[in-house]
C-alpha positions as CSV (number, residue, x, y, z in Angstrom):
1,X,0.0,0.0,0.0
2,X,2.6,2.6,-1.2
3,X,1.8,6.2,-0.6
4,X,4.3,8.7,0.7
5,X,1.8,11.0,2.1
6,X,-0.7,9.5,3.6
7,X,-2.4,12.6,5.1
8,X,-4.9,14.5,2.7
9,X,-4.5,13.8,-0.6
10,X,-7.6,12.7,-2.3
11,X,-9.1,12.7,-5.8
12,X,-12.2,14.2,-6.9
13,X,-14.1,11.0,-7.3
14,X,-13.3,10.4,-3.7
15,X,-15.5,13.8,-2.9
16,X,-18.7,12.0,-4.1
17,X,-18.5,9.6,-1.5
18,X,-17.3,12.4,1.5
19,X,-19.0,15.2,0.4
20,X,-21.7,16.6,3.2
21,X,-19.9,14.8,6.0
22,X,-18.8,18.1,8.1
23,X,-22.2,17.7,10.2
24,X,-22.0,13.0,11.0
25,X,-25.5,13.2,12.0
26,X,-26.6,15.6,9.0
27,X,-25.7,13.7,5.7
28,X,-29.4,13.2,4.0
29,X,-27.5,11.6,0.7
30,X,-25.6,9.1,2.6
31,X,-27.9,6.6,1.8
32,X,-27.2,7.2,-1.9
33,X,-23.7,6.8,-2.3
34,X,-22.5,3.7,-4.8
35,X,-19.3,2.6,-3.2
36,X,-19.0,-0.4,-5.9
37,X,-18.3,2.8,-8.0
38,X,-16.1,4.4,-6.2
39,X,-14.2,0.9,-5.0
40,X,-12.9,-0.1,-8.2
41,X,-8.8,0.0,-7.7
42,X,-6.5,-0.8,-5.6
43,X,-5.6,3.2,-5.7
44,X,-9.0,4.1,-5.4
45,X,-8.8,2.0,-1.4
46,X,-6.0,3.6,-0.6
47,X,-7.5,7.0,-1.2
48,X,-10.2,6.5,0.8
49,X,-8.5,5.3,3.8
50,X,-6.2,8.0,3.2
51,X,-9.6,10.3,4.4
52,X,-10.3,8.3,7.3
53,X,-6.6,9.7,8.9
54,X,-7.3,13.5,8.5
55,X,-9.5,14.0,11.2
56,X,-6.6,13.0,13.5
57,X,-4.4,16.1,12.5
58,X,-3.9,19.5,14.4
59,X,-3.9,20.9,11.1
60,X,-6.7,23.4,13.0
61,X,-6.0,23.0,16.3
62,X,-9.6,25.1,17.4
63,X,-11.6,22.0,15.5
64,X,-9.2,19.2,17.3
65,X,-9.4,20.1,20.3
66,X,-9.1,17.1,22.7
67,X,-6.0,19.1,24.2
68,X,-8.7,21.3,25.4
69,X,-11.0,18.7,27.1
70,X,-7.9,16.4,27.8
71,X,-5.5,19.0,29.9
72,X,-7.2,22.5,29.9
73,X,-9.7,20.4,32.2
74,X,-7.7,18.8,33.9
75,X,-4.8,20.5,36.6
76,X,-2.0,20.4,33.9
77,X,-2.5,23.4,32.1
78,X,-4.8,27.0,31.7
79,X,-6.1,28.5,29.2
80,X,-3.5,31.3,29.0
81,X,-4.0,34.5,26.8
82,X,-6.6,37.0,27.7
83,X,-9.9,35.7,29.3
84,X,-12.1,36.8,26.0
85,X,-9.8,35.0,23.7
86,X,-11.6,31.3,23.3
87,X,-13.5,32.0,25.8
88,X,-15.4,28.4,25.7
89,X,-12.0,26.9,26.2
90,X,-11.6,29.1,29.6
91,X,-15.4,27.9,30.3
92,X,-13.9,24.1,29.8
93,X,-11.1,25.0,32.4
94,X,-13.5,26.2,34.9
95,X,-16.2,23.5,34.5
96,X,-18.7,26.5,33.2
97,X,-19.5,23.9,30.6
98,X,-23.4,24.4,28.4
99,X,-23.9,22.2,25.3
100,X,-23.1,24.5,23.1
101,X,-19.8,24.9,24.2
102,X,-17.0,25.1,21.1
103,X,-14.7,22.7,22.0
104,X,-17.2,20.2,23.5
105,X,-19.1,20.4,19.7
106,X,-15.4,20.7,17.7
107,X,-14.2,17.1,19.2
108,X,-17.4,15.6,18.5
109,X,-18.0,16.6,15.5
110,X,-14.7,16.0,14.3
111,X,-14.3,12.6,15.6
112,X,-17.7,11.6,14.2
113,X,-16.4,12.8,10.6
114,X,-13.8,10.5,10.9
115,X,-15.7,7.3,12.1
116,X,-18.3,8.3,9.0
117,X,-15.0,7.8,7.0
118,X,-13.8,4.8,8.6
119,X,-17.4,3.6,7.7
120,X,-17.1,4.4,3.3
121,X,-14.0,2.2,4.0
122,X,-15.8,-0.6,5.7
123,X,-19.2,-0.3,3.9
124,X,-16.9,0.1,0.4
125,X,-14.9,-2.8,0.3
126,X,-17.7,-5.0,1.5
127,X,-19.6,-4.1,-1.2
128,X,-16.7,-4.0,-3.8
129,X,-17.2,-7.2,-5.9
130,X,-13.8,-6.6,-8.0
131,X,-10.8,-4.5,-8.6
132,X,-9.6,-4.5,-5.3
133,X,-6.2,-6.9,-4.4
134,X,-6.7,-8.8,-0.8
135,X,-4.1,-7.7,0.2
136,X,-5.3,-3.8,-0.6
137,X,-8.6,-5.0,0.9
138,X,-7.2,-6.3,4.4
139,X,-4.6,-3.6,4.8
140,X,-7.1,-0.4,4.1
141,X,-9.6,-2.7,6.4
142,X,-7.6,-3.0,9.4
143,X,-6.6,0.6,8.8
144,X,-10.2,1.8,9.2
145,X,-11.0,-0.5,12.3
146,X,-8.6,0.6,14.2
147,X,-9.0,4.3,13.3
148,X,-13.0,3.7,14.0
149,X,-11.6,2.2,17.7
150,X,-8.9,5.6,18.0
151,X,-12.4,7.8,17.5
152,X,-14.7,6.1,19.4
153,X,-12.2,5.9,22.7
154,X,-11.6,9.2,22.8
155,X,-15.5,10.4,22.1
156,X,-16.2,7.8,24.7
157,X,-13.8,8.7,27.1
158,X,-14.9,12.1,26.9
159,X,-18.8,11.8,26.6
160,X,-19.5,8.6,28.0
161,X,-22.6,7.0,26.4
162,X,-22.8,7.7,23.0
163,X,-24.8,6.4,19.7
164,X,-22.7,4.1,18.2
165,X,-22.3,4.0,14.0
166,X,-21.1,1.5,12.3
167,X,-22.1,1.6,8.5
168,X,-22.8,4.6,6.2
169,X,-26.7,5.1,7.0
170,X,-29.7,6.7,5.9
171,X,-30.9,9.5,8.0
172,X,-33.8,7.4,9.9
173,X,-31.0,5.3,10.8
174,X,-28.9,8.4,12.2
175,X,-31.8,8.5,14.9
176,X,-30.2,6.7,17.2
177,X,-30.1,6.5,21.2
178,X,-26.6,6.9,23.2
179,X,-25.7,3.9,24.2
180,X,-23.8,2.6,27.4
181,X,-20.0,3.2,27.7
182,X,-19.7,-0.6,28.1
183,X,-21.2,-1.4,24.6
184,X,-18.6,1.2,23.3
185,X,-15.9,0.1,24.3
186,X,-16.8,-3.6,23.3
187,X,-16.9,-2.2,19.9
188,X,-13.7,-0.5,20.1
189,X,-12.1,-4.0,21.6
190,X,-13.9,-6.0,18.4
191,X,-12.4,-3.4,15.9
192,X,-8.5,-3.3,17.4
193,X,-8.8,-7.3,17.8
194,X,-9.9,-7.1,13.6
195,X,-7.6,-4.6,13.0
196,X,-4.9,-6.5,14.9
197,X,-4.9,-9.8,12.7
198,X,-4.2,-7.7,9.3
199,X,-2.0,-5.1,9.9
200,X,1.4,-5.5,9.3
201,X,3.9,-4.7,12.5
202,X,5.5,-2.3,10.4
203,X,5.3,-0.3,7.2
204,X,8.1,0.5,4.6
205,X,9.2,4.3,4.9
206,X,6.9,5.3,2.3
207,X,3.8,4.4,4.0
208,X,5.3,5.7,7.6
209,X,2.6,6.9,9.9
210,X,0.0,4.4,8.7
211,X,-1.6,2.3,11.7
212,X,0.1,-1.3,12.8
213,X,-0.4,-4.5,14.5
214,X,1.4,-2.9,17.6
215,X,-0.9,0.0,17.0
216,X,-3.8,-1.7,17.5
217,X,-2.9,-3.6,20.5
218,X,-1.6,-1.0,22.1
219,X,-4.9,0.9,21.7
220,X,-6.7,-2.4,22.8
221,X,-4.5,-3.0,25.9
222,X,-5.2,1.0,27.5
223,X,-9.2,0.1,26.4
224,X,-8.4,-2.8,28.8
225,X,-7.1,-0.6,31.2
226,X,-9.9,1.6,30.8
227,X,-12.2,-1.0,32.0
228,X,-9.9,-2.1,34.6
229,X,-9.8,-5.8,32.8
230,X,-6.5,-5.5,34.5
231,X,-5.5,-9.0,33.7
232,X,-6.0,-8.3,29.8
233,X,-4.6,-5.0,29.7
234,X,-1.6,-6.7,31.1
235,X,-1.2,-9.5,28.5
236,X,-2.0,-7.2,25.7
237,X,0.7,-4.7,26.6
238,X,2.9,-7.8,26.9
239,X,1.5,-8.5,23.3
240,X,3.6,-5.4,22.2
241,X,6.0,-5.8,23.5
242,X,6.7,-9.6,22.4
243,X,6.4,-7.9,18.9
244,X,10.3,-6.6,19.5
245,X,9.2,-3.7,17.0
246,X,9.1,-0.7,20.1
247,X,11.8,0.5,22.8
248,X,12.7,3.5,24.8
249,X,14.6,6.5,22.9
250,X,17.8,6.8,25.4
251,X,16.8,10.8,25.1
252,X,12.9,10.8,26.5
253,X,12.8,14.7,23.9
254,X,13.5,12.8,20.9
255,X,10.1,12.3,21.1
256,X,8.9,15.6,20.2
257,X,11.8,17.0,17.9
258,X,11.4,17.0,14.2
259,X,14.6,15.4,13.5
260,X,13.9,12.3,15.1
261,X,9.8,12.0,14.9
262,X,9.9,8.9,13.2
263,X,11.2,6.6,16.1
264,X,11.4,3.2,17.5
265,X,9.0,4.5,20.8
266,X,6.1,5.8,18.4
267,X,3.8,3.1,18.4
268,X,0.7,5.7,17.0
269,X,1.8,9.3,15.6
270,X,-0.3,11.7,14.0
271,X,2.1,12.9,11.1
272,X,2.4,16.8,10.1
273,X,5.1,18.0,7.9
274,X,5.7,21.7,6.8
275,X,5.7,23.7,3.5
276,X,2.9,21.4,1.7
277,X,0.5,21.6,-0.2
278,X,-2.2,21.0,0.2
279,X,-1.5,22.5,4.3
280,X,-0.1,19.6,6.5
281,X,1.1,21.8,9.5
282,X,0.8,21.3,12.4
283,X,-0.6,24.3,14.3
284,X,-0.2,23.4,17.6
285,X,3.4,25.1,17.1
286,X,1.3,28.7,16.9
287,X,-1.3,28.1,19.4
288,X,1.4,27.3,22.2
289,X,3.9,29.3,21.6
290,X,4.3,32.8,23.3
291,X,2.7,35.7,21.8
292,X,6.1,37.9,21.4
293,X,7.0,35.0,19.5
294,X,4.2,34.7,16.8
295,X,2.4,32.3,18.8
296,X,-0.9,32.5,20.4
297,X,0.0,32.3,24.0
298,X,-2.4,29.5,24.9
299,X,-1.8,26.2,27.2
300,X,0.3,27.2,30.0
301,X,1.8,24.4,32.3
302,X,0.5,24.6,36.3
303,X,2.3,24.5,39.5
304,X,1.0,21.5,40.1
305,X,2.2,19.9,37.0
306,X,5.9,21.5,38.0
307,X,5.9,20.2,41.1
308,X,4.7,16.2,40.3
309,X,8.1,16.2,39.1
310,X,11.0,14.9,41.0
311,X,14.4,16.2,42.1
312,X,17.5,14.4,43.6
313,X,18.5,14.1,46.7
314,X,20.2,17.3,45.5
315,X,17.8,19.0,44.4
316,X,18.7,18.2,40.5
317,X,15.4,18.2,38.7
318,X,13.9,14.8,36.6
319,X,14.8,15.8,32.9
320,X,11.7,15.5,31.7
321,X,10.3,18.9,33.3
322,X,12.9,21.2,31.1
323,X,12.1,18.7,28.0
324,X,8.3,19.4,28.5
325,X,8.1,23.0,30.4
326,X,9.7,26.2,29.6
327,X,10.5,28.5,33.0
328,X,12.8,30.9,34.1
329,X,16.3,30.4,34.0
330,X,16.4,28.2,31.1
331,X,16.1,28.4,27.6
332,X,13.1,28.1,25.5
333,X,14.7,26.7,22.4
334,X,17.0,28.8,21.3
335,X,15.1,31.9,22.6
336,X,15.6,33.4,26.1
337,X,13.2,32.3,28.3
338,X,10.6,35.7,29.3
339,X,8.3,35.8,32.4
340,X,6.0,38.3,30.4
341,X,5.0,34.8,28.2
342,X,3.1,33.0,31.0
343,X,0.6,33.5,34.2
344,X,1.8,30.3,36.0
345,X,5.8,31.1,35.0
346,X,5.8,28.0,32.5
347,X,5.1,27.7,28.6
348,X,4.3,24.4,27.0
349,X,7.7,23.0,25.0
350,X,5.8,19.8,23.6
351,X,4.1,20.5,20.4
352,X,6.6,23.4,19.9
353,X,9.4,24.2,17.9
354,X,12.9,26.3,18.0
355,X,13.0,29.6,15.8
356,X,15.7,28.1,13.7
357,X,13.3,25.1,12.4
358,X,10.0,27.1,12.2
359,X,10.4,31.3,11.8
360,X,7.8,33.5,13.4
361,X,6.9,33.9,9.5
362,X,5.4,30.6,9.4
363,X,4.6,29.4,13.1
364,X,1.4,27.9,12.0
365,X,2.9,25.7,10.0
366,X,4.5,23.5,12.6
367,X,6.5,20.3,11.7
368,X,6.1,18.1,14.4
369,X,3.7,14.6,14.8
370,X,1.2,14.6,17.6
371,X,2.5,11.1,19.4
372,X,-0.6,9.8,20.3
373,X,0.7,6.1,21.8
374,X,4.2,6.1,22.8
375,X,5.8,2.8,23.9
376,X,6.4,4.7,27.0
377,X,2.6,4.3,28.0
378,X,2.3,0.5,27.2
379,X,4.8,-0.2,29.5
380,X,3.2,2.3,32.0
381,X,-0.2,0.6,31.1
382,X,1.4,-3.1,32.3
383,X,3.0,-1.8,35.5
384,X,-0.6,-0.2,36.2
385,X,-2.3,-3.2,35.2
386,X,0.0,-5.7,36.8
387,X,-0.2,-3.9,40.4
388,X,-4.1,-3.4,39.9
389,X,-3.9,-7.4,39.5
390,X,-1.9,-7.8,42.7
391,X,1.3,-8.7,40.7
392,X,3.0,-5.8,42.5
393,X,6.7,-7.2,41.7
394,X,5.9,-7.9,38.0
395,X,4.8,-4.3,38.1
396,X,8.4,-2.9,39.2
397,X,9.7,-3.7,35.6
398,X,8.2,-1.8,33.3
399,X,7.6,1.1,35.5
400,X,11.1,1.0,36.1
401,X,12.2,0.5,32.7
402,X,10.2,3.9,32.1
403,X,12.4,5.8,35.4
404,X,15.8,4.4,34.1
405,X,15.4,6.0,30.5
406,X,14.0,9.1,31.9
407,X,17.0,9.8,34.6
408,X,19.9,8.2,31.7
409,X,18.9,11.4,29.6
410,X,21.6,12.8,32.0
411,X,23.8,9.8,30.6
412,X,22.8,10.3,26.6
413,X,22.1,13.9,25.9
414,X,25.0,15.5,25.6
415,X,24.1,18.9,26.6
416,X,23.1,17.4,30.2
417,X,26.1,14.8,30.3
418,X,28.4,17.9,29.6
419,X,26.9,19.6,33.2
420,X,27.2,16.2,34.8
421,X,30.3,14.7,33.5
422,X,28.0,11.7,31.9
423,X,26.7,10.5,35.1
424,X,23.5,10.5,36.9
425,X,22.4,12.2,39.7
426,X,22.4,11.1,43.1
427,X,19.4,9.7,43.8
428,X,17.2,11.0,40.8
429,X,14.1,8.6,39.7
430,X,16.0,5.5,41.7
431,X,14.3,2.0,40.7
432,X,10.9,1.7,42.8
433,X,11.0,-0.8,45.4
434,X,8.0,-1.2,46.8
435,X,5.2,-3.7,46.2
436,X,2.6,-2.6,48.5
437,X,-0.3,-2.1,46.3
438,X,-1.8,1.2,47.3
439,X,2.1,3.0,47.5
440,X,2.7,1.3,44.2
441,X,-0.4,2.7,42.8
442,X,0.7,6.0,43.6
443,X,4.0,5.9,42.3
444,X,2.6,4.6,38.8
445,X,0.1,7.6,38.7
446,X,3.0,10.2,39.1
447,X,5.4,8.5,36.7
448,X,2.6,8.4,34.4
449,X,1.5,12.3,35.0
450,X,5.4,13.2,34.2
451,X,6.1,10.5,31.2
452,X,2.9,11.9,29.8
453,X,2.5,15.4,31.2
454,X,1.0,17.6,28.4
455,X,0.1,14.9,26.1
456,X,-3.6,15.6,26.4
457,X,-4.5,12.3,28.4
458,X,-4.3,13.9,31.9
459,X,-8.5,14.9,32.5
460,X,-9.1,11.4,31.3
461,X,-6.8,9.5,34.0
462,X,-7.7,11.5,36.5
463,X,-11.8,10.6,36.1
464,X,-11.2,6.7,35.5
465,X,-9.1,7.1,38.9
466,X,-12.5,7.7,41.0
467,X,-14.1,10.6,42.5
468,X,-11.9,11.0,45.2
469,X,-9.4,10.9,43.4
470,X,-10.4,13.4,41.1
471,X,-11.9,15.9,43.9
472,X,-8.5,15.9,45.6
473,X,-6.6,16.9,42.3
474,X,-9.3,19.3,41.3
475,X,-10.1,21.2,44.3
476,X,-9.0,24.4,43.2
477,X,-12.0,24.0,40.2
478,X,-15.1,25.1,42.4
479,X,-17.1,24.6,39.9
480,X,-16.0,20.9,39.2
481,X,-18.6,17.8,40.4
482,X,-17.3,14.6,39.7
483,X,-21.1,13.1,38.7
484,X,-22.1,16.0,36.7
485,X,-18.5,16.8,34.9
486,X,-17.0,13.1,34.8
487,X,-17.9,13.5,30.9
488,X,-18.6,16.6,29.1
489,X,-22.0,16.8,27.6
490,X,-23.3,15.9,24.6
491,X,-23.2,18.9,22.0
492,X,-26.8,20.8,21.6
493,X,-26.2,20.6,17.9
494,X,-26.7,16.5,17.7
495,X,-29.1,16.9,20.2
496,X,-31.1,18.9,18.0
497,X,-30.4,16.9,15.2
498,X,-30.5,13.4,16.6
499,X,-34.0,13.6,18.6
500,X,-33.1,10.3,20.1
501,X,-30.6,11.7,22.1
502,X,-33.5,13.3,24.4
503,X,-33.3,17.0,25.6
């Protein structure tokens, strides 16, 4: 399945089967489409699974705006910029949260455009009769299941019961009732298992970024988690790692540099690249970068996220914090670091790039991939899993495996071995000992706050945790109730247009 790009590029016959599908629940000629017209060629498959990955971009990061519901609710980030810019993400940070709210309608709606595409795909080639290789068939197929699995967890995870699509239907068959989480996710574990048996564990460099075998168990193991099936989580995650595909970068911010985005950890990435046309930036660069710097000045780090982190016995900070934060006294890049930027006294350095790779000229047209499942997190998702099970010693090596990489960046970068004469510091992120189950627990949720801090998973952790859980971390939110906010509501818009939704 050979395509370089495999982000946006689509022919005009493809439009016949998309066109209309910016509103999933208002498409009145869906019922009218002829895929075994449009499902004719091997090139013609490709194309359309090629449609099914674009809602994942941050080509726009206002209409993909799970970083809004996944951190700016959560106590990682604010808002930042003035109180009147995006207002409805402020209202999201507060828990001042109506229907109508932008980003609560912009994830939906964009995550139910991509399930409609993952849907042409599935409907298509079960219609296509000829013209279409097997192999074609099974790859663009497990493609689609899995990206149907990728939208529905995070819809789920953020709205709880919700209708559940599976085909390309006729408007009477749009009316349909939310249904229970549980009934979600079983779909979402049916399509990764699918997905699972046909996709290859890894794609030749032309095709990088397309979904894998890993991919989709990796998705299916934190869907385990999810659901605390702690025992399958485990043996899934184990799954992934048996597939000797994955391992730790020795330097955790090769992650999120553009130099080295296509790496041995990424086991998911949302692929951007800069100066193409049609656009395939990613703009996350502009909305988080400071204002004096072309940026937008939005999603600024907390004291609380600063402070998860952990210091030597020294007082020498975990490496991940200047990786991910941007503070006083060090550099932003290769700009100076200004107090002016922020409110809290920290800028977001994930999703953001130096000067010298993207000017102010063109901050919008950022160059990094969104790393949606990192090895890092399957091996944080067994140790969770594992202790959850009562396997507390089992647990101790991966989450340890995650700790050793993280404190060797003083060992592997060279601008941190330089300070520390390529050694460690005393007592920084020392192996984890313990295998009493409730200590453990809370040692796996801070590693897994720092691994992933600012990844936009941090709101959804802390509400499958529990309510107390959640009222402790939140208690600065006033506004916050764990039974009414636990998901955010259904959009007005669908309600309005899907009457079996209910008022």
């Amino acid at each position: 399945m050979k395509s370089k790009h495999i982000y946006l590029f689509l022919s005009a016959s493809l439009l016949i089967v998309t066109s209309g599908c910016k509103k999933f629940l208002e498409q009145p000629v869906l019922g009218q489409y002829q895929s075994d017209n449009f499902f004719t060629s091997d090139a013609n498959a490709v194309l359309a699974v090629n449609a099914a990955y674009s809602p994942l971009t941050f080509t726009d990061a206002s209409s993909n705006a799970i970083w809004v519901l996944g951190d700016l609710a959560s106590d990682d980030a604010v808002k930042g910029s003035s109180d009147g810019d995006q207002s409805d993400f402020l209202s999201v940070q507060n828990f001042n949260i109506n229907p109508s709210n932008a980003a609560v309608e912009a994830v939906w709606k964009r995550y139910y455009d991509g399930i409609f595409k993952c849907n042409v795909v599935t409907d298509g080639l079960a219609a296509a009769k000829t013209g279409v290789s097997e192999p074609v068939r099974n790859a663009a197929l497990g493609q689609a299941e899995f990206l149907r699995a990728y939208y529905y967890f995070n819809l789920t995870v953020a709205y709880g019961d919700i209708p559940l699509h599976l085909k390309v239907e006729s408007p009477e068959e749009l009316q349909s009732p939310a249904l229970p989480q549980v009934q979600i996710y079983a779909q979402i574990e049916k399509d990764c298992q699918a997905a699972a048996t046909v996709l290859p564990a890894s794609w030749k460099d032309g095709d990088a970024g397309r979904v894998t075998k890993g991919a989709a168990l990796a998705l299916l193991a934190k869907t385990y988690l999810f659901e605390k099936k702690w025992a399958l989580a485990a043996s899934t995650a184990a799954q992934v790692e048996a597939l000797g595909v994955y391992s730790l970068l020795p330097v955790f911010s090769d992650n999120f540099r553009a130099a080295t985005k296509i790496n041995s950890e990424a086991v998911f990435s949302i692929l951007h690249t800069t100066g193409l046309s049609p656009f395939q930036g990613n703009t996350l660069n502009q909305w988080f970068a400071p204002r004096t710097l072309n940026g937008y000045g939005f999603y600024l780090p907390t004291q609380s996220l600063v402070s998860n982190f952990e210091k030597s016995t020294a007082g020498v900070d975990d490496p991940r914090l200047d990786y991910s934060v941007g503070r006083a006294g060090h550099p932003y890049y290769d700009s100076a670091f200004d107090s002016n930027w922020t409110s809290t006294g920290y800028v977001s350095k994930k999703h953001t790039q130096p000067l010298a790779e993207i000017p102010v000229s063109t901050k919008g047209d950022g160059n990094l991939n969104y790393q949606a499942i990192r090895f890092a997190e399957v091996l944080l998702i067994k140790a969770e899993a594992l202790n959850e099970s009562g396997n507390g010693a089992g647990a101790l090596i991966p989450l340890n495996k995650v700790r050793k990489r993280a404190r060797e960046s003083y060992i592997h970068d060279t601008a941190l071995s330089a300070i520390t004469n390529g050694k460690v510091p005393d007592g920084l992120l020392p192996d984890i000992t313990t295998t009493d189950q409730a200590t453990l627990r809370d040692a796996i949720r801070r590693e897994r706050r720092s691994e992933l801090a600012l990844e936009f998973h941090r709101f959804f952790d802390i509400i499958r945790y529990g309510s107390a859980y959640a009222a402790s971390v939140l208690n600065n939110k006033p506004n916050f109730n764990f039974t009414a906010n636990q998901f955010f509501p259904i959009p007005e818009s669908e309600r309005q247009t899907n009457l079996k939704l209910g008022k």
